[in-house]
VEXTOR-613932 format. One record per residue (C-alpha): residue number from 1; residue in one letter; x, y, z. Coordinates in nm, 4 decimals. Layout:
N
NUM	A	X	Y	Z
...
END
This chain:
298
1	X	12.2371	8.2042	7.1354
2	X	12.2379	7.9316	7.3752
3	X	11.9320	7.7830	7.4330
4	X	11.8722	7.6492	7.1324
5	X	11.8959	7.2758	7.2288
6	X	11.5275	7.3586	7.3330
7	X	11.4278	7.4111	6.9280
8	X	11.2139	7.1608	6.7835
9	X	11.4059	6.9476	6.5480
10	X	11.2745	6.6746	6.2907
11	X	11.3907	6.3441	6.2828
12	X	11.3301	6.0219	6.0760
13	X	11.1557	5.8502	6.4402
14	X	10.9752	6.1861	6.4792
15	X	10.8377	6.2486	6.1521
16	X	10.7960	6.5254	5.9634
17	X	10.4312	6.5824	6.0382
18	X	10.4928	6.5923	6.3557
19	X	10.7179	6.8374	6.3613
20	X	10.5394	7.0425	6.1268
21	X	10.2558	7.0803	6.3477
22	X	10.4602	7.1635	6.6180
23	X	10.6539	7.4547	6.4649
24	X	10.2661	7.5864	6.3597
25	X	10.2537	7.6812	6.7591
26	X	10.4975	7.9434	6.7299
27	X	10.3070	8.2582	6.6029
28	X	10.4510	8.4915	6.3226
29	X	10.5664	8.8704	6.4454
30	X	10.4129	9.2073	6.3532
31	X	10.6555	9.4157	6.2228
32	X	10.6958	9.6457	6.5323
33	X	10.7476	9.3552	6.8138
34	X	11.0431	9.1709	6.5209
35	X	11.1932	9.4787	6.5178
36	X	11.1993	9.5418	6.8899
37	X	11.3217	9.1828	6.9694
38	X	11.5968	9.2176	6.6895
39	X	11.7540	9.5005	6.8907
40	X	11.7193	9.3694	7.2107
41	X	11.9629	9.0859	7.0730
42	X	12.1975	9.3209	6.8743
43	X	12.2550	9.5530	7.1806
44	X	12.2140	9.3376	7.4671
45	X	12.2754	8.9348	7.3456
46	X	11.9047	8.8482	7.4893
47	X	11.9031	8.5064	7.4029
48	X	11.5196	8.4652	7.4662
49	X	11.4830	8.7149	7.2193
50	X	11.7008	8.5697	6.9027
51	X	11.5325	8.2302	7.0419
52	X	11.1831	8.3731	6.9601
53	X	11.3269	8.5197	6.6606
54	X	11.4151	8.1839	6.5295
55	X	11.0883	7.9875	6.6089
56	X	10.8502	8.2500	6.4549
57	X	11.0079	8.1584	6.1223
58	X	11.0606	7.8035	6.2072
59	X	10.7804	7.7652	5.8943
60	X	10.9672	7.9561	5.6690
61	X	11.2879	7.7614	5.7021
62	X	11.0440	7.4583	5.6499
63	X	10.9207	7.5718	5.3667
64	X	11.2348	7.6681	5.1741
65	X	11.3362	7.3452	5.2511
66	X	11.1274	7.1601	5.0985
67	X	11.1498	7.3212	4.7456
68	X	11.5165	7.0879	4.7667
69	X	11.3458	6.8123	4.7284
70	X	11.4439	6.5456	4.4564
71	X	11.8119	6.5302	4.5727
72	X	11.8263	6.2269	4.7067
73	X	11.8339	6.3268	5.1103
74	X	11.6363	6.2656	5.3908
75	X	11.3802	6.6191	5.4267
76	X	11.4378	6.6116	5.7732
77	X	11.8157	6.6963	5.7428
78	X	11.7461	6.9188	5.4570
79	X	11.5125	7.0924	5.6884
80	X	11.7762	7.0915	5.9796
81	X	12.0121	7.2529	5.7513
82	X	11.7630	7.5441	5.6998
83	X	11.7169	7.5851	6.0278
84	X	12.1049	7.6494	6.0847
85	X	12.1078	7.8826	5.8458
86	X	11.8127	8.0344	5.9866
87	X	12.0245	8.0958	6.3235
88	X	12.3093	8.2535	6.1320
89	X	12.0639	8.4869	5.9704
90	X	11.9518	8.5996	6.3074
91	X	12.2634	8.6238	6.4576
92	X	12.3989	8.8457	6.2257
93	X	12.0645	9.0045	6.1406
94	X	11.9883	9.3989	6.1811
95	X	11.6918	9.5361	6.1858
96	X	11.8011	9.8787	6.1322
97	X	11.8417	9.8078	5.7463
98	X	11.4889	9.8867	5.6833
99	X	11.4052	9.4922	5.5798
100	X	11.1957	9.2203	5.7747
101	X	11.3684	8.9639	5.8882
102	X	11.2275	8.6667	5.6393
103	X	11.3669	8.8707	5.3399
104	X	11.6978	8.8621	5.4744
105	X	11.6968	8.5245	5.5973
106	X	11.5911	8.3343	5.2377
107	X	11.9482	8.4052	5.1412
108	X	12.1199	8.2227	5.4536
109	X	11.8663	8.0034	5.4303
110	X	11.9117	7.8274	5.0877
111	X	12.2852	7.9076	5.1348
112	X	12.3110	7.6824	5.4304
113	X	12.0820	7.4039	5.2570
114	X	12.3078	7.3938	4.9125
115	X	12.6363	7.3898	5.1206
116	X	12.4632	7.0749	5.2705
117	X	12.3516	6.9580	4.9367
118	X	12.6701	7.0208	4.7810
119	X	12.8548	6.7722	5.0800
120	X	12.6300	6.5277	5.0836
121	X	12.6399	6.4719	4.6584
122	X	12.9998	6.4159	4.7765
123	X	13.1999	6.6931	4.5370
124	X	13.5260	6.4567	4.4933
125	X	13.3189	6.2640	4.2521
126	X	13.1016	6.5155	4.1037
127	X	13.3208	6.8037	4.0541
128	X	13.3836	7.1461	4.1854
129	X	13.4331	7.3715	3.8982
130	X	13.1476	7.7028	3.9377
131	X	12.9871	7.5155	3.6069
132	X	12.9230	7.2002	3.7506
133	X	12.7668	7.3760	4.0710
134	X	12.5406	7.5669	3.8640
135	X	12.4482	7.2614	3.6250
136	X	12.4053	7.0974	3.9591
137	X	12.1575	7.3441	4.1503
138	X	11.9769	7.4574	3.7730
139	X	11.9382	7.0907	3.5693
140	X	11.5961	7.0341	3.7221
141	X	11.4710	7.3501	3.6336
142	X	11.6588	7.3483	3.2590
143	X	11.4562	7.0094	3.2192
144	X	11.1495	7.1857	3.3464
145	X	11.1398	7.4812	3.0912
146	X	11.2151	7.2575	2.8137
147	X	10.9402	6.9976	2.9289
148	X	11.1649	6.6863	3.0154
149	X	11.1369	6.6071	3.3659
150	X	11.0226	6.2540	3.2701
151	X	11.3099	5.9935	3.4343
152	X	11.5398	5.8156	3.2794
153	X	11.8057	5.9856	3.0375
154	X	11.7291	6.2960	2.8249
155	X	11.7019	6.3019	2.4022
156	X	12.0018	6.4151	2.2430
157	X	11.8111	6.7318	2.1758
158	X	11.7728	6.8293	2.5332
159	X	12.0775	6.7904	2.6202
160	X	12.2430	6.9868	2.3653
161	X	11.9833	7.2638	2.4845
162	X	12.0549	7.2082	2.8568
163	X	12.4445	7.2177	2.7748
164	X	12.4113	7.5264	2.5600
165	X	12.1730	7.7206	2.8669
166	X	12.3893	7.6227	3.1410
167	X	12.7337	7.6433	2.9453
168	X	12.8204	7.3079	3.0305
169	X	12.9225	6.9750	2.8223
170	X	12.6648	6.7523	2.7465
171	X	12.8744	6.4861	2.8846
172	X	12.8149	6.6546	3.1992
173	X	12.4432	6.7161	3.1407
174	X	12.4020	6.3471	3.0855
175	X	12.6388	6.2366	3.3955
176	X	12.4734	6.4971	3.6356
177	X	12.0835	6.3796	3.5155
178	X	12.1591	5.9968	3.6104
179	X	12.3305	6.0892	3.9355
180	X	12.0050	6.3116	4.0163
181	X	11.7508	6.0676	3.8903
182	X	11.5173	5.9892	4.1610
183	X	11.1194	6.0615	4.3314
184	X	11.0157	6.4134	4.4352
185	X	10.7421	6.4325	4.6510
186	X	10.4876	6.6708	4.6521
187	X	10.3795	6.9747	4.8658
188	X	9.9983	6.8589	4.7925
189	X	10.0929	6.4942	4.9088
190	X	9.8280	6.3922	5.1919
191	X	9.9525	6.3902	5.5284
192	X	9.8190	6.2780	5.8696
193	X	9.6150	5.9751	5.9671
194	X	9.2984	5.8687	5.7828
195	X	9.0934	6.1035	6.0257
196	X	9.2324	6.4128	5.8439
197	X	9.4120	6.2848	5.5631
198	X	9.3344	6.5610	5.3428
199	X	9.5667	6.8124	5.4941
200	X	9.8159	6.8795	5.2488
201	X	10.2325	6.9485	5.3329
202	X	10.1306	7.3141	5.2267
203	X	9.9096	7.3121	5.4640
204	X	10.0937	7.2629	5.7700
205	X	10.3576	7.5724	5.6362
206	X	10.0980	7.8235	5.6204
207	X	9.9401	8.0445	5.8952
208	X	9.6022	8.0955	5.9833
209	X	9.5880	8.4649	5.9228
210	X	9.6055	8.5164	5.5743
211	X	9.7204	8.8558	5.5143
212	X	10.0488	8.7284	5.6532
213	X	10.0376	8.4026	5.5185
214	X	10.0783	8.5296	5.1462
215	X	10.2679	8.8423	5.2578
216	X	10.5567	8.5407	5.3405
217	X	10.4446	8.3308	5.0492
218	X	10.5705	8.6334	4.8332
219	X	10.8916	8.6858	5.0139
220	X	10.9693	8.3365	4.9374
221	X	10.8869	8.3176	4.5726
222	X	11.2340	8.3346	4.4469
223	X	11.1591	8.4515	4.0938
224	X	11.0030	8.7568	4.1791
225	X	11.2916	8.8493	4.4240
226	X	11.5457	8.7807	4.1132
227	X	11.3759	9.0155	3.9014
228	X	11.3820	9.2520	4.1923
229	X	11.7454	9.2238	4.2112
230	X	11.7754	9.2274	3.8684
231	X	11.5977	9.6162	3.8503
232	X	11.7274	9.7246	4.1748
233	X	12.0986	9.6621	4.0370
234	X	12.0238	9.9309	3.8305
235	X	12.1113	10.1854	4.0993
236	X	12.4748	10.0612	4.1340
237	X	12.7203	10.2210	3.9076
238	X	12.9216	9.9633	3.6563
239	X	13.2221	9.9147	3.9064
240	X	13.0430	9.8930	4.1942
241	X	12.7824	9.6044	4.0406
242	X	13.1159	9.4320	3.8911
243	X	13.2353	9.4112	4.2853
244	X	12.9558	9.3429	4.4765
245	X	12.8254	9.0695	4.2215
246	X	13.2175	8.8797	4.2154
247	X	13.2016	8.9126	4.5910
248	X	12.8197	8.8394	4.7169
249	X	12.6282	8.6916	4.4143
250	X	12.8573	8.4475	4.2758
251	X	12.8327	8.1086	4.3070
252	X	13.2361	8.1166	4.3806
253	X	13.3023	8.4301	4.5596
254	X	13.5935	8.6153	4.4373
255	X	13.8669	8.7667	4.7715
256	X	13.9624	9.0853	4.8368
257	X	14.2818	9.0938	4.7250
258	X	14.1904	8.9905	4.3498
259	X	13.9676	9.2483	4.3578
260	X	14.2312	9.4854	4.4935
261	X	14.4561	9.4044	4.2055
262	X	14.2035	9.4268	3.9576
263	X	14.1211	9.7402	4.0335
264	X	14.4461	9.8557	4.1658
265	X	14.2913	9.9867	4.5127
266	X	14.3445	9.8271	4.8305
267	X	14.1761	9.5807	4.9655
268	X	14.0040	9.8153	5.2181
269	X	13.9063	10.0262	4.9176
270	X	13.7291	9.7014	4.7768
271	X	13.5436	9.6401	5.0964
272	X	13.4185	9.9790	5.1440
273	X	13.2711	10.0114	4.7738
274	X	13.1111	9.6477	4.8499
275	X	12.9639	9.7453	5.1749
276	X	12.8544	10.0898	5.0041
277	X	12.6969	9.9044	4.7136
278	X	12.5259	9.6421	4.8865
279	X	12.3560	9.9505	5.1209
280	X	12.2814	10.0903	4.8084
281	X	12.1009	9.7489	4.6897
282	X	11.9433	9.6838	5.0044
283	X	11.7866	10.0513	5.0315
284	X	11.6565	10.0150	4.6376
285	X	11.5081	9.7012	4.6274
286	X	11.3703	9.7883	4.9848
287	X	11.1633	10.1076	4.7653
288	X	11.0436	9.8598	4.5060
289	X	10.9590	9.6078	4.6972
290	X	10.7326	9.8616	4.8577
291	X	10.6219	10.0166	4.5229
292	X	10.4958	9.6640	4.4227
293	X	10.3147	9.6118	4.7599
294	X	10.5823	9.2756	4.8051
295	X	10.7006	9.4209	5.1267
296	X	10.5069	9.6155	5.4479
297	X	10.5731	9.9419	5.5144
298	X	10.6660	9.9687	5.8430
END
């Protein structure tokens, strides 16, 4: 995956609009031509192919990205960061799992954006602990629920709630909200010059054909993919959720060999069950995904 010094990239001289319009050149792939490129660069390392991979979802990474805002860092590393993670998605992406590409890329996607996050927030101060992560990546949308997202410190009452949904001290809660007190800017902010300022940030991450347009919108609405987890989990039998959930949907991911001894298999024994189960996963949420007309059938 060499040539991709010749991706676009945003910067703080470039601008974000900029960029954003450039990325729009690169067209989104039907089904049958993302499939045939993804196997031209699992069997045969074409490079122009995981290139062209990477730049017809370019918009996607960009728009993931941009849900991070209110953090404190400049969007055009956050959106850098999304784009890495967007590369390690197609490197390691195979398209004979059944799923299109953008499904399995949200998940390296906002991976590689909160590992950013999380070094940038500087984690010597802040903590490390798995509660403090998940007070970290959850308080604006604790404060959102309970209607406080006004600055400036919480009531008492909110952050006994907060501490009580996140299972967290309210020292913490009260610590984490000043550190994370700051603007957000908004996806209907104006962009552009005064010729076209009514162009929206939304705008610019959304393609002209709309059946596709929404078809990625919906990929990308995290909620209803949790809920599809959430059912599709149902298929997995109690051990095998316990494993695959410790090892690939915890915020601290438990090894191999603690597994091994809690089980009192081998490690080998742990990583076939995972691999099983997550097949397993894949393959359901794949059928309801379809069944709920979230996902094309091709």
């Amino acid at each position: 995956m060499s040539n991709y010094a010749n991706l676009p990239a945003p910067s703080p001289e470039q601008g974000l609009n900029r960029y954003l319009q450039e990325i729009r050149k690169f067209p989104m792939l039907e089904p049958e031509e993302e499939y045939m490129l993804a196997k031209r660069w699992v069997d045969h390392e074409d490079s122009g192919a995981a290139h062209k991979l990477v730049t017809s979802h370019l918009r996607l990474a960009a728009k993931i990205a941009m849900g991070y805002r209110g953090y404190g860092l400049p969007q055009a590393e956050v959106i850098s960061e999304a784009n890495v993670g967007l590369m390690q998605a197609v490197k390691r992406f195979d398209p004979e799992k059944g799923f299109r590409l953008a499904t399995y890329a949200m998940w390296w996607i906002r991976a590689s954006i909160q590992e950013y996050i999380l070094r940038s927030w500087s984690l010597v101060k802040m903590g490390t602990t798995s509660g403090q992560k998940k007070l970290f990546f959850n308080l604006r949308k604790a404060k959102a629920r309970i209607g406080a997202l006004e600055e400036g410190d919480l009531r008492p009452e909110n952050v006994k709630q907060i501490a009580h949904d996140l299972g967290v001290t309210e020292e913490e809660v009260i610590s984490m909200n000043r550190r994370m007190s700051g603007g957000d800017a908004s996806l209907n902010a104006t962009i552009g010059s005064e010729d076209d300022g009514t162009a929206q940030w939304q705008d610019w991450l959304q393609d002209e054909d709309a059946d596709q347009a929404n078809d990625y919108a919906e990929r990308d609405e995290m909620d209803a993919r949790r809920e599809l987890l959430a059912e599709a989990m149902d298929v997995l039998n109690e051990r095998e959720r316990d494993i695959l959930v410790q090892r690939r949907l915890s915020e601290e991911s438990i090894t191999l060999e603690d597994l091994s001894a809690q089980y009192s298999v081998s490690r080998e024994r742990i990583r076939q069950i995972e691999v099983r189960a997550f097949e397993k996963l894949q393959k359901r949420m794949q059928e309801l995904a379809l069944e709920k007309g979230m996902l094309e059938n091709a």
